[in-house]
N, CA and C atoms as an extended XYZ file, in Angstrom:
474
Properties=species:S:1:pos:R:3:atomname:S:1:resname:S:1:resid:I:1 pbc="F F F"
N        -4.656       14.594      -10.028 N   UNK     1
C        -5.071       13.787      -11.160 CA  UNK     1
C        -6.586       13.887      -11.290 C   UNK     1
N        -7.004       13.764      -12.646 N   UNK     2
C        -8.521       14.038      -12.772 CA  UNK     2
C        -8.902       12.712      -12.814 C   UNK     2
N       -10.079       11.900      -12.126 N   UNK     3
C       -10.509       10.955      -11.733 CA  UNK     3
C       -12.310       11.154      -12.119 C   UNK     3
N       -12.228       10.147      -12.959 N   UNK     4
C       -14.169        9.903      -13.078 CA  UNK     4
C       -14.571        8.416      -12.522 C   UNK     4
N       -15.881        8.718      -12.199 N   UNK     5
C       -16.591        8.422      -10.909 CA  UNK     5
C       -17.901        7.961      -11.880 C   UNK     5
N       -18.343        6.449      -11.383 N   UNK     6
C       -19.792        6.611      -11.675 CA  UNK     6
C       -21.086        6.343      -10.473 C   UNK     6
N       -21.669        6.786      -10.237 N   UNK     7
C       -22.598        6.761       -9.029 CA  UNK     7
C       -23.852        5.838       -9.448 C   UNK     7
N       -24.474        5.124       -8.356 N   UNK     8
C       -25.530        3.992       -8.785 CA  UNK     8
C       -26.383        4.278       -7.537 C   UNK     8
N       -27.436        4.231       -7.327 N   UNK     9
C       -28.605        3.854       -6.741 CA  UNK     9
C       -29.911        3.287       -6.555 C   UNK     9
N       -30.157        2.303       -5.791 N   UNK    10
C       -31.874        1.631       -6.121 CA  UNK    10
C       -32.060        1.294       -5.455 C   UNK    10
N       -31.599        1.830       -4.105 N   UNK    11
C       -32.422        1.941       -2.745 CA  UNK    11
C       -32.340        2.737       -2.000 C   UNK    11
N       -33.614        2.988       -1.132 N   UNK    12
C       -33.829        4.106       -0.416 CA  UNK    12
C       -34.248        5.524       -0.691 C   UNK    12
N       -33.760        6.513       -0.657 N   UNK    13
C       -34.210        7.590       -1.517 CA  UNK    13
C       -32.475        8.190       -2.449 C   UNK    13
N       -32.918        7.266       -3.496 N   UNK    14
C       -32.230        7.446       -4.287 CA  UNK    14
C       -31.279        8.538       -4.694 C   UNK    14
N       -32.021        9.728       -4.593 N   UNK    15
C       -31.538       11.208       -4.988 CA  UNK    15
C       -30.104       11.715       -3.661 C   UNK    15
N       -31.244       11.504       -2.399 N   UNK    16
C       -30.421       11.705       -1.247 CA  UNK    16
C       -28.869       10.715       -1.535 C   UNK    16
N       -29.097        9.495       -1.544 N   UNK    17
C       -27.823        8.822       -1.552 CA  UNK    17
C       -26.919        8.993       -2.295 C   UNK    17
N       -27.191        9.666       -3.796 N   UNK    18
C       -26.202       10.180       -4.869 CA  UNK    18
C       -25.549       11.385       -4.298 C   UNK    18
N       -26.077       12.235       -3.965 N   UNK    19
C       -25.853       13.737       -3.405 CA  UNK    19
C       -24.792       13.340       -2.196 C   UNK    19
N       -25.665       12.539       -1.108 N   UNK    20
C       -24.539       11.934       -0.239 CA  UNK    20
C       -23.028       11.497       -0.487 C   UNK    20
N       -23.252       10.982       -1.421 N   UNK    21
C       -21.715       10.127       -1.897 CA  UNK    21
C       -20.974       11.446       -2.551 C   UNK    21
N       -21.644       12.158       -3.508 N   UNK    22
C       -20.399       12.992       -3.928 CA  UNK    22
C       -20.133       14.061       -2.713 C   UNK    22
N       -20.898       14.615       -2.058 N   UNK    23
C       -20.257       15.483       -0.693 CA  UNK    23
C       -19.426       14.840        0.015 C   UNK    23
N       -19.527       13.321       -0.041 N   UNK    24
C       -18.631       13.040        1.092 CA  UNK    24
C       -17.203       12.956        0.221 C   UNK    24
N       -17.430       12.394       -1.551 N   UNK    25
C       -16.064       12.848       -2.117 CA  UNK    25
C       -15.189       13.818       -2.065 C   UNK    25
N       -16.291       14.648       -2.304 N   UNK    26
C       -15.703       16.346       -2.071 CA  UNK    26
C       -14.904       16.295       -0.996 C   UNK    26
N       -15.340       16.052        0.407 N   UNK    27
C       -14.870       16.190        1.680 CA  UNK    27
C       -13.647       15.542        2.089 C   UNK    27
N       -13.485       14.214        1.241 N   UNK    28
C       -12.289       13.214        1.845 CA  UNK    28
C       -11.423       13.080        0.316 C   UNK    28
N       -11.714       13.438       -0.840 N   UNK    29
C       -11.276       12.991       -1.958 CA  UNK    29
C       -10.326       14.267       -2.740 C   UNK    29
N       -11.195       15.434       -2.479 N   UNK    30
C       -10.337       16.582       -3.527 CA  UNK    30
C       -11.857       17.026       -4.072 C   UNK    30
N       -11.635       18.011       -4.878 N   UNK    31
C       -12.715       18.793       -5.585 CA  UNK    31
C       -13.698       17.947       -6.581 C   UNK    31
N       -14.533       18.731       -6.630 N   UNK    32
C       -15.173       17.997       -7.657 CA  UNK    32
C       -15.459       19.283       -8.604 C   UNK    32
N       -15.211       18.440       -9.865 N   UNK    33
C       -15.181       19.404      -10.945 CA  UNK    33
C       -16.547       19.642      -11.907 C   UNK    33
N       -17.427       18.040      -11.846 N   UNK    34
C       -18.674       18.216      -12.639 CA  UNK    34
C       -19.420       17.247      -11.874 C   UNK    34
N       -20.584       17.365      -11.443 N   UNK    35
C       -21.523       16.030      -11.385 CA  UNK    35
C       -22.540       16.322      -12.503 C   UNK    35
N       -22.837       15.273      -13.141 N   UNK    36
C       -23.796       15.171      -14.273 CA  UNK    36
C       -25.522       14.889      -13.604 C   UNK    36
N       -26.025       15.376      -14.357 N   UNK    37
C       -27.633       14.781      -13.924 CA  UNK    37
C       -28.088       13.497      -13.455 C   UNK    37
N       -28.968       13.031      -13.069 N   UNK    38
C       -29.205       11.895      -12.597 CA  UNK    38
C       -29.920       11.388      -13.388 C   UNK    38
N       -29.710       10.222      -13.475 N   UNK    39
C       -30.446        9.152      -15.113 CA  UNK    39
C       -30.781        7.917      -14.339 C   UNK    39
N       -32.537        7.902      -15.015 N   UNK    40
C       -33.066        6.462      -13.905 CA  UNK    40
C       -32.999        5.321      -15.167 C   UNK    40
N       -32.679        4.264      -14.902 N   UNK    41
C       -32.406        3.268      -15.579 CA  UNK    41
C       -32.691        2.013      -14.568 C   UNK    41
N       -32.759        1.139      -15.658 N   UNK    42
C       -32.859       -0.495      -15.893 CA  UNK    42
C       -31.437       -0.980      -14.498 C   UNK    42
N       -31.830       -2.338      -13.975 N   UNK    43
C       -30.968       -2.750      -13.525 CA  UNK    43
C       -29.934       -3.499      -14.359 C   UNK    43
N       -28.750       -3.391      -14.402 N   UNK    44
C       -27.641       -4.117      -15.033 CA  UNK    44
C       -27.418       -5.372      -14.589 C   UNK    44
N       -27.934       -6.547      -15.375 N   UNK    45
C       -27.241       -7.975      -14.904 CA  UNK    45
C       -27.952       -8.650      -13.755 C   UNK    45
N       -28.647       -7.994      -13.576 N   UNK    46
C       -29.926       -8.550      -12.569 CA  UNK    46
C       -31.063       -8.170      -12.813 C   UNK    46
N       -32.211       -8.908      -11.917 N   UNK    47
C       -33.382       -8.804      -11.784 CA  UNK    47
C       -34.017       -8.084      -10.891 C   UNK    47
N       -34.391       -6.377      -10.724 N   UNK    48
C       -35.187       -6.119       -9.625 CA  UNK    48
C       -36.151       -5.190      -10.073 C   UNK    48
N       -36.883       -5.358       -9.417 N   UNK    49
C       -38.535       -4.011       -9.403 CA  UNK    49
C       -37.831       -2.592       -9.052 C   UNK    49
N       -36.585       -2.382       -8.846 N   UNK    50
C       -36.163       -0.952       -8.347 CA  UNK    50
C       -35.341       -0.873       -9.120 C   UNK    50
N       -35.807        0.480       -9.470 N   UNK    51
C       -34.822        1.072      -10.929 CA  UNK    51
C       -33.744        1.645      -10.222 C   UNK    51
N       -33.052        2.212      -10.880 N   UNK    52
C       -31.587        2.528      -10.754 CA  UNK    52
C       -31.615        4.414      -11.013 C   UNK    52
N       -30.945        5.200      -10.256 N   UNK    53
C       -30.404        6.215      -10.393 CA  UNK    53
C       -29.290        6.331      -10.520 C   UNK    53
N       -28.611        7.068      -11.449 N   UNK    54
C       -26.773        6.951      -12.125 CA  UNK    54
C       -26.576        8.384      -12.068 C   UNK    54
N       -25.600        8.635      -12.340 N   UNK    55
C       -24.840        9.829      -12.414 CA  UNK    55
C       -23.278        9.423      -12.176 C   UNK    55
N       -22.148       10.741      -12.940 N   UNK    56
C       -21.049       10.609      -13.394 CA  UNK    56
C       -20.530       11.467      -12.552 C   UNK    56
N       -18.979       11.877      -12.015 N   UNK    57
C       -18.532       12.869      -11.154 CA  UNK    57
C       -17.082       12.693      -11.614 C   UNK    57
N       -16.756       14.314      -11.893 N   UNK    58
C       -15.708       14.883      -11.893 CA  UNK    58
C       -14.758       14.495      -11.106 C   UNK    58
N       -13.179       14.190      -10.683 N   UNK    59
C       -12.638       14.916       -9.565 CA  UNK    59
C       -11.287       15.030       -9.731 C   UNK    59
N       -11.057       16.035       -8.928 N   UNK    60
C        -9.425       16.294       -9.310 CA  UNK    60
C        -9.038       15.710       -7.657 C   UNK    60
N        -8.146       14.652       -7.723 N   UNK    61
C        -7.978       14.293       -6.594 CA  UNK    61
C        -6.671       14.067       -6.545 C   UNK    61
N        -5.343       14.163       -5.260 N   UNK    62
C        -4.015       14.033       -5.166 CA  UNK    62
C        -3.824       12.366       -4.827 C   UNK    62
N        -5.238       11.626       -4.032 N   UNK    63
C        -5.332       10.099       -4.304 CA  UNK    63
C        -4.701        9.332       -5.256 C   UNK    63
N        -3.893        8.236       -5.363 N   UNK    64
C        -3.619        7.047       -6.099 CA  UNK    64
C        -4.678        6.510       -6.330 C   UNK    64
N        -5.096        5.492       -7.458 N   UNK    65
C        -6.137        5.050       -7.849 CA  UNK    65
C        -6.557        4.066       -6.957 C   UNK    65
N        -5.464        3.511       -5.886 N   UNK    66
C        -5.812        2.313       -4.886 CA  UNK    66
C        -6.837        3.064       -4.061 C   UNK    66
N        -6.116        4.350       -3.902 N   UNK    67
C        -6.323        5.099       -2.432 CA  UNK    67
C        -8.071        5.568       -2.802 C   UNK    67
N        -7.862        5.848       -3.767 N   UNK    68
C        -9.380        6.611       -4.115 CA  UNK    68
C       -10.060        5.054       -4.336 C   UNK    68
N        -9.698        3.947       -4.847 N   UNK    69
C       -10.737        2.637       -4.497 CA  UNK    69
C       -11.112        2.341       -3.065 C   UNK    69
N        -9.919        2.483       -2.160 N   UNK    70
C       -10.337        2.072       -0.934 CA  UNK    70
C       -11.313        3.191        0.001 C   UNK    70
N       -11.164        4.684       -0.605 N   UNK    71
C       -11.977        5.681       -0.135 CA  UNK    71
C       -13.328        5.315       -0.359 C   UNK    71
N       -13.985        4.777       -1.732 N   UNK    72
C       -15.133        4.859       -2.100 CA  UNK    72
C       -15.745        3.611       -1.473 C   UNK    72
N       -15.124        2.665       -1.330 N   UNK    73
C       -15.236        1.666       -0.724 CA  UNK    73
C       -16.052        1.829        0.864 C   UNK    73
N       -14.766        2.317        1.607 N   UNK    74
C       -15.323        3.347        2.775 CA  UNK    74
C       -16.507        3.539        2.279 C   UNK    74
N       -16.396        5.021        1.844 N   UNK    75
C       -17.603        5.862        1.181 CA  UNK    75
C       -19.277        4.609        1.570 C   UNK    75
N       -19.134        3.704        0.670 N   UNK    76
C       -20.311        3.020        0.660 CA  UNK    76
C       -20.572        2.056        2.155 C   UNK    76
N       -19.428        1.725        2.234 N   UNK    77
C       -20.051        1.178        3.940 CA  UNK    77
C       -20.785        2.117        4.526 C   UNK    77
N       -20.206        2.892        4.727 N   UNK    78
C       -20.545        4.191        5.955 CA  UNK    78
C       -21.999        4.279        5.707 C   UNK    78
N       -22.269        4.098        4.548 N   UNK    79
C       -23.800        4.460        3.720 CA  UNK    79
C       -24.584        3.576        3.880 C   UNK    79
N       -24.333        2.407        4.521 N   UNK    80
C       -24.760        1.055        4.810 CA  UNK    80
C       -24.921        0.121        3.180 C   UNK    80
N       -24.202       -0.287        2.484 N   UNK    81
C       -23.926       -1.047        1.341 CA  UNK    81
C       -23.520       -1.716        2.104 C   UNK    81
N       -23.284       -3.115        1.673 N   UNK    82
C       -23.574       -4.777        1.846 CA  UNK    82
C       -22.690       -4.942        1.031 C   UNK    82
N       -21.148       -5.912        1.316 N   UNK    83
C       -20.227       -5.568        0.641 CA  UNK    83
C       -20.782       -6.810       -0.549 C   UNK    83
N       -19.740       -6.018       -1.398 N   UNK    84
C       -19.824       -6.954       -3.157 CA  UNK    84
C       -19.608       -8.127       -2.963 C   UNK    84
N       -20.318       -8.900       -4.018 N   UNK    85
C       -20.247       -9.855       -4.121 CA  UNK    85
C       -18.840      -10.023       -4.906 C   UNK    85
N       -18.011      -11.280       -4.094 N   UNK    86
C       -16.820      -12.001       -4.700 CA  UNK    86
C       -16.698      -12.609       -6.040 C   UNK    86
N       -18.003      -13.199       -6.527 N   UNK    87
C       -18.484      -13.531       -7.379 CA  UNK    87
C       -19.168      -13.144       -8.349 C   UNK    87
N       -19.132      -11.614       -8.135 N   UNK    88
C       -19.495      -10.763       -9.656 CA  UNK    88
C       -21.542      -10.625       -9.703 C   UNK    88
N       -21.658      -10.782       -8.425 N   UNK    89
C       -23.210      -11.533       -8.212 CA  UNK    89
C       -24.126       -9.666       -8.082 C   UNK    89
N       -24.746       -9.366       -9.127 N   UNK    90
C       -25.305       -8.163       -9.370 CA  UNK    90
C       -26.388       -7.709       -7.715 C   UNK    90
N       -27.059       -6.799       -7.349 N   UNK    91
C       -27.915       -6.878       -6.331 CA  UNK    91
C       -28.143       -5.613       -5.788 C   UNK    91
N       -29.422       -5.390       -5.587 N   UNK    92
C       -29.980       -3.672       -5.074 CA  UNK    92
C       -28.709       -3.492       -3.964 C   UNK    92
N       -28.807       -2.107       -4.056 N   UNK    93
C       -27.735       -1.460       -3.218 CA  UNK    93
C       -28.081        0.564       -3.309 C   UNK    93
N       -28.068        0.387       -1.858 N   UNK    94
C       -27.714        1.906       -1.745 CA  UNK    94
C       -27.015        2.606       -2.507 C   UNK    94
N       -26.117        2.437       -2.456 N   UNK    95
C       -24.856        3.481       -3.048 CA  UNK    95
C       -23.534        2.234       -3.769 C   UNK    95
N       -22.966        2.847       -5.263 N   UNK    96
C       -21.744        1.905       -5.932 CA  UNK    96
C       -21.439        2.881       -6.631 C   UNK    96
N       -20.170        2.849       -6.576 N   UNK    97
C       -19.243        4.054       -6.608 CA  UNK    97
C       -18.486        3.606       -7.222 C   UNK    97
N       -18.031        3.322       -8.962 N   UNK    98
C       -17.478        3.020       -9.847 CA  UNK    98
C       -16.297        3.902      -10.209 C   UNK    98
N       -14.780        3.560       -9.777 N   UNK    99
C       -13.684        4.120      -10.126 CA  UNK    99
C       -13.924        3.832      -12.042 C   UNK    99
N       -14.332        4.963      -12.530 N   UNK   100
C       -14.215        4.455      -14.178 CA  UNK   100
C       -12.718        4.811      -15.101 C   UNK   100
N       -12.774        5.864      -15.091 N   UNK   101
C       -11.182        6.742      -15.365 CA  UNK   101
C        -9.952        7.318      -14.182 C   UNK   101
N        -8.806        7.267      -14.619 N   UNK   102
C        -8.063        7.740      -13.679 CA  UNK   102
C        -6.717        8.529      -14.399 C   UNK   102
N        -7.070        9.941      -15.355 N   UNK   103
C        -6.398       10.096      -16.109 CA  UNK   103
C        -6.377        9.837      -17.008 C   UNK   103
N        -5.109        9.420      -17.989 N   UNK   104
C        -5.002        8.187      -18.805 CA  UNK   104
C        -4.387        6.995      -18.780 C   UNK   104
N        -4.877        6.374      -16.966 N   UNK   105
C        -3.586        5.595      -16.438 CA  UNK   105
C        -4.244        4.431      -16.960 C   UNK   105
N        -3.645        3.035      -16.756 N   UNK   106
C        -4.255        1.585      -17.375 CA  UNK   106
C        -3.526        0.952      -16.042 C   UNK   106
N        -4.940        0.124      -15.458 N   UNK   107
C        -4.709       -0.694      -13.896 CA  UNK   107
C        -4.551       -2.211      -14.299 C   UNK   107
N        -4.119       -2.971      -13.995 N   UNK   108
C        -5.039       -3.871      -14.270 CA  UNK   108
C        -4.161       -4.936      -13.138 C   UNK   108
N        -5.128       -5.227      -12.389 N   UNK   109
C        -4.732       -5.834      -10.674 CA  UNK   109
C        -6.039       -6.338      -10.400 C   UNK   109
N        -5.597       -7.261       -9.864 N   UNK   110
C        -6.795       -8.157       -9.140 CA  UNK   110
C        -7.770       -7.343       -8.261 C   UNK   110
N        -7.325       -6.240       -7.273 N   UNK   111
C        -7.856       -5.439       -7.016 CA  UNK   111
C        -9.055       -3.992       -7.901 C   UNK   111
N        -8.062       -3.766       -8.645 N   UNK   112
C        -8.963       -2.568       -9.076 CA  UNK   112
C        -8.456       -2.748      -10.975 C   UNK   112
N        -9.300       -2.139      -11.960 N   UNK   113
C        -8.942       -2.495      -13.132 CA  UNK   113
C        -9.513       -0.642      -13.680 C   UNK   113
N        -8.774       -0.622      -14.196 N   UNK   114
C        -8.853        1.210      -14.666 CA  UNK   114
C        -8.039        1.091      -16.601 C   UNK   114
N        -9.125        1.298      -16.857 N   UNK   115
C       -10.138        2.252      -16.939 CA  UNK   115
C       -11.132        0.886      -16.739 C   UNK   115
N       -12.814        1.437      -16.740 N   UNK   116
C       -13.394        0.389      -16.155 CA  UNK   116
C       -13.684       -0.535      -17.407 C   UNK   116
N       -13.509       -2.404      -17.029 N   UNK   117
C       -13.925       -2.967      -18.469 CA  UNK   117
C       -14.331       -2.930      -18.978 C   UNK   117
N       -16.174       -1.958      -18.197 N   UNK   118
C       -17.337       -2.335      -18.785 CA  UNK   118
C       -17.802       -0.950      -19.414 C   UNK   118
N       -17.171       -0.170      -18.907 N   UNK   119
C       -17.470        0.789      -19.218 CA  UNK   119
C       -18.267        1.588      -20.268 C   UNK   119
N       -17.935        1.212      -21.498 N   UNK   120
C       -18.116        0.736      -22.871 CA  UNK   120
C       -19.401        0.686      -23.275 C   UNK   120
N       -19.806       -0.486      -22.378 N   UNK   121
C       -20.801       -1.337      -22.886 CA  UNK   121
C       -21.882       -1.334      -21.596 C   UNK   121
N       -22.326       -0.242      -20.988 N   UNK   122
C       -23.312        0.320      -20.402 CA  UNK   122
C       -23.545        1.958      -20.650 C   UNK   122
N       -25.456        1.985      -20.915 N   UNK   123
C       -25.615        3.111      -21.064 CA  UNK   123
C       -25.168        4.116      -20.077 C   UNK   123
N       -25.933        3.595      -18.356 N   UNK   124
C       -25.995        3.975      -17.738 CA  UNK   124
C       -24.518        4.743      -17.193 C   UNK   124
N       -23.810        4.043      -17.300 N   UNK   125
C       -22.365        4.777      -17.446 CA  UNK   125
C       -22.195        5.863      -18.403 C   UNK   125
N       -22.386        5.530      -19.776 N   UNK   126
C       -21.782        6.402      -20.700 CA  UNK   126
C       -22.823        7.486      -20.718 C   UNK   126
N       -23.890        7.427      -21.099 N   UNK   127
C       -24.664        8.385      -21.104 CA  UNK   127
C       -24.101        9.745      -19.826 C   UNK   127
N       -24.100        9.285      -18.309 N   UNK   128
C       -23.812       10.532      -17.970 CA  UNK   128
C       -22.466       11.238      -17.963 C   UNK   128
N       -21.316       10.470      -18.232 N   UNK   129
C       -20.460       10.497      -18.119 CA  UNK   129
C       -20.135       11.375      -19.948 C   UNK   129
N       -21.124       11.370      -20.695 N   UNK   130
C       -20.376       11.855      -22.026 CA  UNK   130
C       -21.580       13.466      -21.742 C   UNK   130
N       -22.557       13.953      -20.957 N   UNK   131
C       -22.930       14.979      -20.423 CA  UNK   131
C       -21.498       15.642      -19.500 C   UNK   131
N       -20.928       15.033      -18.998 N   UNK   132
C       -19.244       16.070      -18.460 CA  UNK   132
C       -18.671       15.998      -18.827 C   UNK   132
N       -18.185       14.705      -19.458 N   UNK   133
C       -16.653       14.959      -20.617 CA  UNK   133
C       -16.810       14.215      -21.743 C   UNK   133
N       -17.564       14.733      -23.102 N   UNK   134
C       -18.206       14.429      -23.895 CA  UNK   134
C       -16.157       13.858      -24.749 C   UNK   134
N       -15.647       14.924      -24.928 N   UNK   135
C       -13.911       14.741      -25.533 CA  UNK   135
C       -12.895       13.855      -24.641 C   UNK   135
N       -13.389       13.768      -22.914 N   UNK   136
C       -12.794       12.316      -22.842 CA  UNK   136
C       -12.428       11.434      -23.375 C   UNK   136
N       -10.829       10.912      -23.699 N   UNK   137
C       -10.443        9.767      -24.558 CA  UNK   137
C       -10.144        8.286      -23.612 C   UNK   137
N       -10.904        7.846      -24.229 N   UNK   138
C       -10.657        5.980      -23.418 CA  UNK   138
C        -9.321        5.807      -23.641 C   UNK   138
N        -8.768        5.733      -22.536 N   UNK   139
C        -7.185        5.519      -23.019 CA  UNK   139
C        -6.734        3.978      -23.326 C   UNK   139
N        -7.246        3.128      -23.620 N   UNK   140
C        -7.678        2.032      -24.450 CA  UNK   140
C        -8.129        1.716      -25.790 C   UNK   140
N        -8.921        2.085      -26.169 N   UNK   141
C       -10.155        1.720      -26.859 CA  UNK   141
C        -9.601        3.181      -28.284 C   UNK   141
N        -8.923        3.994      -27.591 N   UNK   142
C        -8.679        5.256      -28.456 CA  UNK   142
C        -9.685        6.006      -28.533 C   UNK   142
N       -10.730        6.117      -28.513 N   UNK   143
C       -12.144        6.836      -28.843 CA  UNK   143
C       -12.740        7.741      -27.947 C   UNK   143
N       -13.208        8.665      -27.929 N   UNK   144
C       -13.854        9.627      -27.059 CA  UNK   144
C       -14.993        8.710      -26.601 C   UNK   144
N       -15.492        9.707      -25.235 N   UNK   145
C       -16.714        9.104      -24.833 CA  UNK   145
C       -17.944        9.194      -26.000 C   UNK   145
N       -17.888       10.288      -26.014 N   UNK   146
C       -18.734       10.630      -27.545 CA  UNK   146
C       -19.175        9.763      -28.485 C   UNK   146
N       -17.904        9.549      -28.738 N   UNK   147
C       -17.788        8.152      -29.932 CA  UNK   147
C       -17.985        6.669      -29.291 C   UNK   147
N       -17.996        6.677      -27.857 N   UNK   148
C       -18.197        5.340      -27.370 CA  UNK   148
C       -19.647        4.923      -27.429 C   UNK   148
N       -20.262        6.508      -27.062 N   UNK   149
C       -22.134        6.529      -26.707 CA  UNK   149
C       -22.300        5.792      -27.950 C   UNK   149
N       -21.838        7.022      -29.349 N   UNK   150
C       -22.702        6.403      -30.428 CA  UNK   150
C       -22.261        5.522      -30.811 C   UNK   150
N       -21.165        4.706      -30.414 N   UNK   151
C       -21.382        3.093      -30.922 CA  UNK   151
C       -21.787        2.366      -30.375 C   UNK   151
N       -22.231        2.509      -28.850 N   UNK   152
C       -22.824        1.914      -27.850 CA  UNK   152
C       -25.158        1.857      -28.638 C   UNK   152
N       -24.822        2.904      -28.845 N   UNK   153
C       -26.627        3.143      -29.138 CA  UNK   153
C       -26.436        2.435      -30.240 C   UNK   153
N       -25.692        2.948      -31.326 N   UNK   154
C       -25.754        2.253      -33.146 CA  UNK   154
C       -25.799        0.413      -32.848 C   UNK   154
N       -25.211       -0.333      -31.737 N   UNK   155
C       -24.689       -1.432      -32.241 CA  UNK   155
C       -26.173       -2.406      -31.344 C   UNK   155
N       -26.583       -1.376      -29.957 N   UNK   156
C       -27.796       -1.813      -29.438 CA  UNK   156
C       -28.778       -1.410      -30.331 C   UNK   156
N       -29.089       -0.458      -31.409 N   UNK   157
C       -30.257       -0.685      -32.654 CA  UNK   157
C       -30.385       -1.926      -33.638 C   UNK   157
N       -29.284       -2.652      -33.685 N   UNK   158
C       -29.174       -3.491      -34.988 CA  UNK   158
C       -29.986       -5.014      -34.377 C   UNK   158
């Protein structure tokens, strides 16, 4: 199954920790088919002096969408991440590893929610994520990523 990925960083050396996370996908997850460039951005929903590095990742993985949540999960301990807040509570972090797509499957469990809610309605997501699969269809929403960016930019101009 083809699985997209969004990568976050704003601590430490940023570059290293993105690179980190998708090798170790590669290694425990299945192939990777695209990683997109790295895009420094604004923090989302919080307040910090450390910007953010993003990037999007391909993968063709034989994982269930649990299995690939609880991998990335892994993934970020190992990396030393500070687990999430229960409470939705935003905060610098090494490495966050956003299950965004999973196919065209629809999750929706207390655990994991696919495709991602927010997806939508962050640049930092869409932007790299429409650099690898610009014809990606939200299997929700109906709309390509394409079409998500530019209603995402058109509706933040007004």
């Amino acid at each position: 199954m083809k699985a997209y990925l969004g990568l976050g960083s704003n601590l430490g050396n940023r570059r290293r920790n993105l690179i980190t996370a998708a090798a170790l996908l590669a290694e425990r997850a299945g192939d990777v088919l695209a990683l997109s460039s790295f895009y420094e951005t604004e923090p989302w929903g919080f307040v910090s002096e450390n910007r953010f590095l993003n990037a999007a990742l391909a993968l063709e993985t034989s994982l269930s969408p649990f299995d690939l949540l609880r991998l990335t999960q892994t993934i970020e301990r190992e990396m030393g991440r500070a687990a999430k807040s229960a409470q939705g509570i935003y905060h610098d972090r090494l490495i966050d590893i956003d299950l965004l797509l999973y196919g065209d499957e629809v999750v929706r469990s207390a655990e994991l929610e696919i495709p991602h809610p927010h997806l939508h309605e962050r640049r930092f997501v869409l932007e790299p994520l429409r650099e690898i699969a610009p014809f990606l269809r939200h299997p929700l929403l109906g709309k390509n990523i394409e079409e998500l960016f530019r209603d995402f930019t058109k509706s933040t101009q007004e």
